[in-house]
MARGUDO-720137 format. One record per residue: z, y, x of N, C-alpha, C, CB in turn; residue number from 1; chain; residue in one letter. Coordinates in nm, 4 decimals. Each point is the difference from the previous one (the first is absolute). Glycine has a CB too. Layout:
<pts>
+----------+----------+----------+----------+----------+----------+----------+----------+----------+----------+----------+----------+-----+------+------+
:      nzz :      nyy :      nxx :     cazz :     cayy :     caxx :      czz :      cyy :      cxx :     cbzz :     cbyy :     cbxx : pos : unit : code :
+----------+----------+----------+----------+----------+----------+----------+----------+----------+----------+----------+----------+-----+------+------+
:        Z :        Y :        X :        Z :        Y :        X :        Z :        Y :        X :        Z :        Y :        X : NUM :    A :    a :
...
+----------+----------+----------+----------+----------+----------+----------+----------+----------+----------+----------+----------+-----+------+------+
</pts>
This chain:
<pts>
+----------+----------+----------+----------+----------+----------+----------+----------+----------+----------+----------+----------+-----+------+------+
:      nzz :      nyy :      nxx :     cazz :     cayy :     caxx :      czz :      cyy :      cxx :     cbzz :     cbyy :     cbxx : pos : unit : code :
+----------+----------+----------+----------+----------+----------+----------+----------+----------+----------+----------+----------+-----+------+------+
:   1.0283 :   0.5596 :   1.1967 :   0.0341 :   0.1278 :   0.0651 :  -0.0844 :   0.0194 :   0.1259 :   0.2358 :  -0.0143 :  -0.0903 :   1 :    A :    x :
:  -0.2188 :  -0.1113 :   0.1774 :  -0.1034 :   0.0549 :   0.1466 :  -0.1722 :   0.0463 :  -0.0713 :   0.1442 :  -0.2302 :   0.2202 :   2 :    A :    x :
:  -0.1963 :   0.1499 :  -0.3043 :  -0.1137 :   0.0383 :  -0.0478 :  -0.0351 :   0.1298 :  -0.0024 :   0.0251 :  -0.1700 :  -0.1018 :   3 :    A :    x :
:   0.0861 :   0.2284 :   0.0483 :  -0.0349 :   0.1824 :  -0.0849 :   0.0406 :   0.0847 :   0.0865 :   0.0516 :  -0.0293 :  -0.2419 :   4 :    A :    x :
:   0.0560 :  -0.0453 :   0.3629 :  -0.0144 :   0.1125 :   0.1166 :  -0.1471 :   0.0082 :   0.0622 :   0.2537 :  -0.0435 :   0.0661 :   5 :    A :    x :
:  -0.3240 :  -0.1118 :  -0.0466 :  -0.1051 :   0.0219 :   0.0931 :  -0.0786 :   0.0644 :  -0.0860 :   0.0156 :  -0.1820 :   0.1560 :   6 :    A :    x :
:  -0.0246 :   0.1642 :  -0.2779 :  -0.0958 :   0.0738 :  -0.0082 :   0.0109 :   0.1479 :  -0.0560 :  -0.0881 :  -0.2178 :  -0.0058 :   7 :    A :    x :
:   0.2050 :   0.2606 :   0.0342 :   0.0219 :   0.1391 :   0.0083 :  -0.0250 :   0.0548 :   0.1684 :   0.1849 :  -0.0282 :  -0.2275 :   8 :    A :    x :
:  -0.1598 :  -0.0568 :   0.3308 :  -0.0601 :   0.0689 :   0.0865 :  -0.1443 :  -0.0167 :   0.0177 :   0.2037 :  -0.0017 :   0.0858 :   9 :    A :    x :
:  -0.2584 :  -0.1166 :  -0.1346 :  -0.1221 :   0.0026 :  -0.0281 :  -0.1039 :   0.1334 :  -0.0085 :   0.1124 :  -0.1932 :  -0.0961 :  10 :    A :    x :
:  -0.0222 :   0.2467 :  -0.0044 :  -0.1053 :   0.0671 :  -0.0886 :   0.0349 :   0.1697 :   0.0689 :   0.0011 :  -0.1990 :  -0.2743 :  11 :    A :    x :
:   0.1378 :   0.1895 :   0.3626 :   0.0099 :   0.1044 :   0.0287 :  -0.0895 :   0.0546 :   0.1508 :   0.2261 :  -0.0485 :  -0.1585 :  12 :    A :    x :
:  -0.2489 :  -0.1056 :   0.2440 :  -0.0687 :  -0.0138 :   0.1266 :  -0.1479 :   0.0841 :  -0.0301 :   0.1292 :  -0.2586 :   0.0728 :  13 :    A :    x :
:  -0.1494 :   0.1758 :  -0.1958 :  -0.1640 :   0.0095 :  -0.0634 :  -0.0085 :   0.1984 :  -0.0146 :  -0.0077 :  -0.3111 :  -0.2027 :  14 :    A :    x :
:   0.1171 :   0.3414 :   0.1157 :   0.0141 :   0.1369 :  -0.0428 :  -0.0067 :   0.1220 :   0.1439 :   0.1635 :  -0.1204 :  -0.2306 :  15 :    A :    x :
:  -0.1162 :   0.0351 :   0.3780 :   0.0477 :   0.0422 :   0.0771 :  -0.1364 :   0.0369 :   0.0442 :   0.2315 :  -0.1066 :   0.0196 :  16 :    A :    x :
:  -0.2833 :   0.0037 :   0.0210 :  -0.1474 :  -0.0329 :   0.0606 :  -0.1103 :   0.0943 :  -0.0396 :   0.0605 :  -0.2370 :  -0.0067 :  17 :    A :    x :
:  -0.0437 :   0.2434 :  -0.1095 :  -0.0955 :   0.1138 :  -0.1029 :   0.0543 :   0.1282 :   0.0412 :  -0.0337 :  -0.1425 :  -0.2293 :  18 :    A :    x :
:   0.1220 :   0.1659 :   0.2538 :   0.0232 :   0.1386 :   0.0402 :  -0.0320 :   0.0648 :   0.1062 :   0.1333 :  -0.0429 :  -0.1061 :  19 :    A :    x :
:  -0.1606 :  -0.0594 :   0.1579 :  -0.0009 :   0.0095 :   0.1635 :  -0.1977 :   0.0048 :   0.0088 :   0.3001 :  -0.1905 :   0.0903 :  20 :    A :    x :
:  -0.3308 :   0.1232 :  -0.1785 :  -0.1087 :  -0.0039 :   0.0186 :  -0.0715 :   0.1562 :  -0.0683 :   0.0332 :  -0.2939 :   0.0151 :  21 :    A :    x :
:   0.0353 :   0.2748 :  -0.1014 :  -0.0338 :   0.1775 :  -0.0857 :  -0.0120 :   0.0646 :   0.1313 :   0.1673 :   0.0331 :  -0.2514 :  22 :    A :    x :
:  -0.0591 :   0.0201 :   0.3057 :   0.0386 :   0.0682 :   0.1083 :  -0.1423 :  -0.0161 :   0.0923 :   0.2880 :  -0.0470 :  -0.0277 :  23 :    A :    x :
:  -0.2948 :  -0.0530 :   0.0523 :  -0.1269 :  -0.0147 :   0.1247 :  -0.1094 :   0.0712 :  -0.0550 :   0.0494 :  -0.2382 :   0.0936 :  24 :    A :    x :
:  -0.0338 :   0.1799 :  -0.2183 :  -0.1697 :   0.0542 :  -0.0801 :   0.0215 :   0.1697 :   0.0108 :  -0.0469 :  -0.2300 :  -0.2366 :  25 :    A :    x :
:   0.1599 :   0.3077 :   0.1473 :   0.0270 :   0.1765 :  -0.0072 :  -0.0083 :  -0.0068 :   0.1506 :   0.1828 :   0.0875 :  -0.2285 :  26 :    A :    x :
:  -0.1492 :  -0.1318 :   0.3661 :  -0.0322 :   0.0902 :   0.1201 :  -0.1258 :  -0.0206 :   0.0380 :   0.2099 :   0.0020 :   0.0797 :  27 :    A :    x :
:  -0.3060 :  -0.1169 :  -0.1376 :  -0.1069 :   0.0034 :   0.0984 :  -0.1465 :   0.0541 :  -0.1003 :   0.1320 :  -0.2279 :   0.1796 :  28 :    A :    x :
:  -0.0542 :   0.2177 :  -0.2957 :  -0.1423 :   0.0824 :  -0.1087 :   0.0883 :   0.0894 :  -0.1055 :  -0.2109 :  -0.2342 :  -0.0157 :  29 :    A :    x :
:   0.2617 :   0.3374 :   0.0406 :   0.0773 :   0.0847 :  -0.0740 :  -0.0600 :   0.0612 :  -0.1384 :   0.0944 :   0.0420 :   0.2283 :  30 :    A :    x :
:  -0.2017 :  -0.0533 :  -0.1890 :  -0.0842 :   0.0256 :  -0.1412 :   0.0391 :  -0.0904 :  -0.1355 :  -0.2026 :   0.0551 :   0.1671 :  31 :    A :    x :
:   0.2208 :  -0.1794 :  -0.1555 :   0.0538 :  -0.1210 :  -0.0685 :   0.0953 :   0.0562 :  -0.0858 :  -0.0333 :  -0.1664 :   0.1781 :  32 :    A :    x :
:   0.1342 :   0.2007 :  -0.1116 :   0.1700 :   0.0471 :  -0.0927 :  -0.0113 :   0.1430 :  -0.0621 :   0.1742 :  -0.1259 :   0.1878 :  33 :    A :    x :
:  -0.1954 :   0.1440 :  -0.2938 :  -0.0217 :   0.1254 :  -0.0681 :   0.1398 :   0.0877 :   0.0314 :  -0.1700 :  -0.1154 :  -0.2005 :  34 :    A :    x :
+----------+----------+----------+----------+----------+----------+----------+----------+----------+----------+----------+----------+-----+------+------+
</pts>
């Protein structure tokens, strides 16, 4: 059980991170995000 929590937040940190990074990328080159 602890396994599949970590790696459910794992994957949600990872998911988090990417969004965030999207985000950086659409404000600083808007051209990018159709």
């Amino acid at each position: 059980m602890g396994e599949k929590e970590l790696k459910g937040k794992n994957i949600f940190q990872i998911l988090t991170i990417l969004y965030l990074i999207i985000q950086h990328i659409g404000i600083y080159n808007p051209k990018l995000i159709v």
